[in-house]
C-alpha positions as CSV (number, residue, x, y, z in Angstrom):
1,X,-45.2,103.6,-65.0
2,X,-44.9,100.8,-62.3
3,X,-47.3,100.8,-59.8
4,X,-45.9,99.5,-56.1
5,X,-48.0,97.7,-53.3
6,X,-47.8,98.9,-50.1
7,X,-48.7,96.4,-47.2
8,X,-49.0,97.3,-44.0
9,X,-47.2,94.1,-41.7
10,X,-50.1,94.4,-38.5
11,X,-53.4,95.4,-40.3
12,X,-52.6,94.0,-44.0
13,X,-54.0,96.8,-45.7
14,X,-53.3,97.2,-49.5
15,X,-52.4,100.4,-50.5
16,X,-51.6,101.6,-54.5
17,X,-49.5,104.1,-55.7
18,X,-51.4,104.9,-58.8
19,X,-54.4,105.8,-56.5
20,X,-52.2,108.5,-55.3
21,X,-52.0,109.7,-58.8
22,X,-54.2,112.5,-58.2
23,X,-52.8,113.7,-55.5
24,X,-48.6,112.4,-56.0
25,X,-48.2,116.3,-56.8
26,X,-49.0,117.3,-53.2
27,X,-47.6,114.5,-51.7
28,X,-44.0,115.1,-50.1
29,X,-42.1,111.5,-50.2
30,X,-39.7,113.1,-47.4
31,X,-42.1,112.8,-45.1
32,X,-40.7,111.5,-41.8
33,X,-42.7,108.5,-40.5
34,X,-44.2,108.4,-37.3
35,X,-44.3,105.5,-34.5
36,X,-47.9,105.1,-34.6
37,X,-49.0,105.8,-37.9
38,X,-48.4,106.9,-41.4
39,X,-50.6,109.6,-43.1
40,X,-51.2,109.1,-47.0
41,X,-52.7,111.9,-48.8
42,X,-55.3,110.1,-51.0
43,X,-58.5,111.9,-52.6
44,X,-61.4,113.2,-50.0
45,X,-59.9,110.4,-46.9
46,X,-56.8,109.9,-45.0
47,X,-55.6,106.4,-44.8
48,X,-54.2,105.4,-41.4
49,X,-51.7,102.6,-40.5
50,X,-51.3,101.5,-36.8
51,X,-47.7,101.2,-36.8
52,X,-46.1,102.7,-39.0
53,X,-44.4,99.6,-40.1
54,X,-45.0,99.4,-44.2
55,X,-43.3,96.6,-46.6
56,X,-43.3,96.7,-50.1
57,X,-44.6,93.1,-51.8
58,X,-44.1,93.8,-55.6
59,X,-44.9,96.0,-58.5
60,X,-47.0,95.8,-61.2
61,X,-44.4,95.6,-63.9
62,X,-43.1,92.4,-62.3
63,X,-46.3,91.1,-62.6
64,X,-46.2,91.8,-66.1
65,X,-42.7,90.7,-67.2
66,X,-43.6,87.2,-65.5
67,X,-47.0,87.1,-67.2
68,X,-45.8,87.4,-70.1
69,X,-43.2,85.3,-70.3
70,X,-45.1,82.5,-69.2
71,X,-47.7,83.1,-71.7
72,X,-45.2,82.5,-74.3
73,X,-45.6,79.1,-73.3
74,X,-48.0,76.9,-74.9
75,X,-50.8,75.4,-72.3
76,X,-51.0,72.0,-71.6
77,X,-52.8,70.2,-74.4
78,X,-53.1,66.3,-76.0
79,X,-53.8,66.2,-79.7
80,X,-55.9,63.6,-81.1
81,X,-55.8,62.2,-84.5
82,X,-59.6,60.5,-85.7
83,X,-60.1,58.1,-87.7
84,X,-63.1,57.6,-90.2
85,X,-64.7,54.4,-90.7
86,X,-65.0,55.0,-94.2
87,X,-61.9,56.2,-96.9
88,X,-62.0,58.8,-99.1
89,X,-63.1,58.3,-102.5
90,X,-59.4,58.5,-103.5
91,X,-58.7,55.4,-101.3
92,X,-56.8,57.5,-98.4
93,X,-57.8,57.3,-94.9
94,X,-60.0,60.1,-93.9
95,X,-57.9,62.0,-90.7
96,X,-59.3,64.5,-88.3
97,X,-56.9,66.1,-86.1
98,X,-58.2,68.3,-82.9
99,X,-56.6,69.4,-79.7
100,X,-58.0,69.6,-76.5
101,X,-57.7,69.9,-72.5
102,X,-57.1,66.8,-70.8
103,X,-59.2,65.7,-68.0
104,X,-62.6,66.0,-70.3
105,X,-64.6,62.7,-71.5
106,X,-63.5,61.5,-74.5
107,X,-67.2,61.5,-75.6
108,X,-67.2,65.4,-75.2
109,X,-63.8,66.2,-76.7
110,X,-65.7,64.7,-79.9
111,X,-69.0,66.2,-79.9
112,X,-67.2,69.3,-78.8
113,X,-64.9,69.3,-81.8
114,X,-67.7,68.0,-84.4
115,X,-66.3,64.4,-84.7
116,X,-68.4,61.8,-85.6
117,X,-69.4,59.7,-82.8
118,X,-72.6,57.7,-83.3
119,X,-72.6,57.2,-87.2
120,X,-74.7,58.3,-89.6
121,X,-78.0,57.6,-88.8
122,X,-77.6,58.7,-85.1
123,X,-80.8,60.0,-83.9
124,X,-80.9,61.9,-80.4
125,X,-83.1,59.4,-79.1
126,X,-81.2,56.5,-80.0
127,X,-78.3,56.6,-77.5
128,X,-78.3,57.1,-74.0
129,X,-76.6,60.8,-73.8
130,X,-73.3,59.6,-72.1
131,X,-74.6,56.9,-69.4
132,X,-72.9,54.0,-70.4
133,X,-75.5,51.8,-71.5
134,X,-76.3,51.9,-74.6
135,X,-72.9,50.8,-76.2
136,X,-73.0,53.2,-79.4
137,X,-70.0,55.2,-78.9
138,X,-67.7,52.2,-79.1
139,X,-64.5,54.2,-80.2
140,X,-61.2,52.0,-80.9
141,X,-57.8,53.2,-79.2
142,X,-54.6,52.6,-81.9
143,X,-52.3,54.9,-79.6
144,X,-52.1,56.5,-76.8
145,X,-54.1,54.5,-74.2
146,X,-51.8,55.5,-71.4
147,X,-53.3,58.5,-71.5
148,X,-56.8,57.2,-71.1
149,X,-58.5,56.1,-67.4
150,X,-59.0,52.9,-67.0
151,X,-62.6,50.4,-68.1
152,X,-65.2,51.2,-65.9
153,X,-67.7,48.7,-64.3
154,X,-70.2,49.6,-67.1
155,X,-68.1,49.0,-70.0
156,X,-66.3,45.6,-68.7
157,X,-70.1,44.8,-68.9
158,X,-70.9,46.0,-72.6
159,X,-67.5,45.4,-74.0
160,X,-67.4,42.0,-72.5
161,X,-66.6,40.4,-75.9
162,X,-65.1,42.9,-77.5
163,X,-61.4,43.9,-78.2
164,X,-59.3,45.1,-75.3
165,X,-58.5,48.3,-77.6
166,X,-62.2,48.8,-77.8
167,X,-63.7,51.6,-75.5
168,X,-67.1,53.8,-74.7
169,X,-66.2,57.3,-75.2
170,X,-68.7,58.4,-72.8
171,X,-66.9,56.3,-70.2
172,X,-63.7,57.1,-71.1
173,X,-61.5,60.1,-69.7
174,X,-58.5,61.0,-71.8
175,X,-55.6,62.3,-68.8
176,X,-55.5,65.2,-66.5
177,X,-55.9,68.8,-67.3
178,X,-51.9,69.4,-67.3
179,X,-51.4,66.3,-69.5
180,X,-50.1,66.5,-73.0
181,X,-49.3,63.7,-75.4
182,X,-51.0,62.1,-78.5
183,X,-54.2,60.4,-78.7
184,X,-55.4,57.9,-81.7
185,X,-58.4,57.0,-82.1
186,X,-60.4,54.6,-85.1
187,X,-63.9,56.0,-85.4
188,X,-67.0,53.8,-85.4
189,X,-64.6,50.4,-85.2
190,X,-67.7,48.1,-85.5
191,X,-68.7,49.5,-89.2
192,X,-64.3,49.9,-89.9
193,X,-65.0,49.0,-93.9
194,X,-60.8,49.1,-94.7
195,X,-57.8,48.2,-92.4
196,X,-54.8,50.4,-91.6
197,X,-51.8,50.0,-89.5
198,X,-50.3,53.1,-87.6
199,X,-47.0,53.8,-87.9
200,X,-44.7,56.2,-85.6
């Protein structure tokens, strides 16, 4: 059953069908509309409309049809492939994929998700919790650096001497929230005990 909005064009009042249900038996839809105002039956109160002038803005069931056709759309996402520092035992690189909202700090997106960030003898009090200056969550960026805000002030200053593909994830946002793309990123670069080329 579609449910229709009812707005009157001088006082903007919203009125719904379905809470007429109750009373739709007694209610006589050839009702002739007066110049100053309209009469609703509705449960225990009358609703008046200086007026008389009522426009219809939509019904429910349009509402629904578009909701769910866009939800058949997937939201925008980027999906990131990590990198360990370390292969597996069989000699294959160790690959973590995620997904995940742009506009987050890439530092976040991997604590978030469980990646590892600060190694394996991080210790909560050994890092600086995401302000920049402590230089432990040096992350390196194979692809997708478009994606990824620009060096601050802080890491210019801590990744001075380091590779331009180098980064601080706690620094570093990874695009917009309606951004989608594909984010790769080598894991602890400074302790990197293999090489590996990436390849499209």
């Amino acid at each position: 059953m579609s449910t229709l909005n009812l707005i009157n064009s001088s006082s903007s009042a919203l009125v719904s069908r379905t809470s007429l249900s109750s009373s739709a038996s007694n209610f006589n839809y050839n009702t002739k509309l007066t110049t100053n105002s309209i009469i609703l039956p509705l449960p225990n109160r009358r609703a008046t409309f200086p007026g008389g002038k009522i426009r219809a803005v939509g019904s429910v069931t349009e509402a629904v049809e578009l909701e769910e056709t866009t939800s058949t759309e997937e939201p925008p996402s980027i999906d990131f492939a990590f990198v360990n520092s370390v292969l597996l035992p069989d000699g294959s690189l160790d690959i973590h994929t995620r997904s995940a909202c742009g506009g987050q700090k890439l530092r976040d997106i991997m604590l978030d998700t469980n990646i590892e960030l600060y190694g394996p003898n991080a210790r909560p009090l050994l890092n600086c919790g995401g302000g920049g200056t402590c230089g432990t969550c040096i992350v390196e960026v194979v692809q997708g650096k478009e994606l990824l805000s620009l060096r601050t002030d802080k890491e210019k200053e801590i990744l001075y001497k380091k590779p331009k593909t180098w980064r601080l994830a706690c620094q570093t946002t990874v695009g917009k929230p309606d951004s989608r793309g594909e984010v790769v990123i080598q894991q602890l670069p400074e302790w990197k005990a293999h090489e590996w080329s990436y390849e499209r």
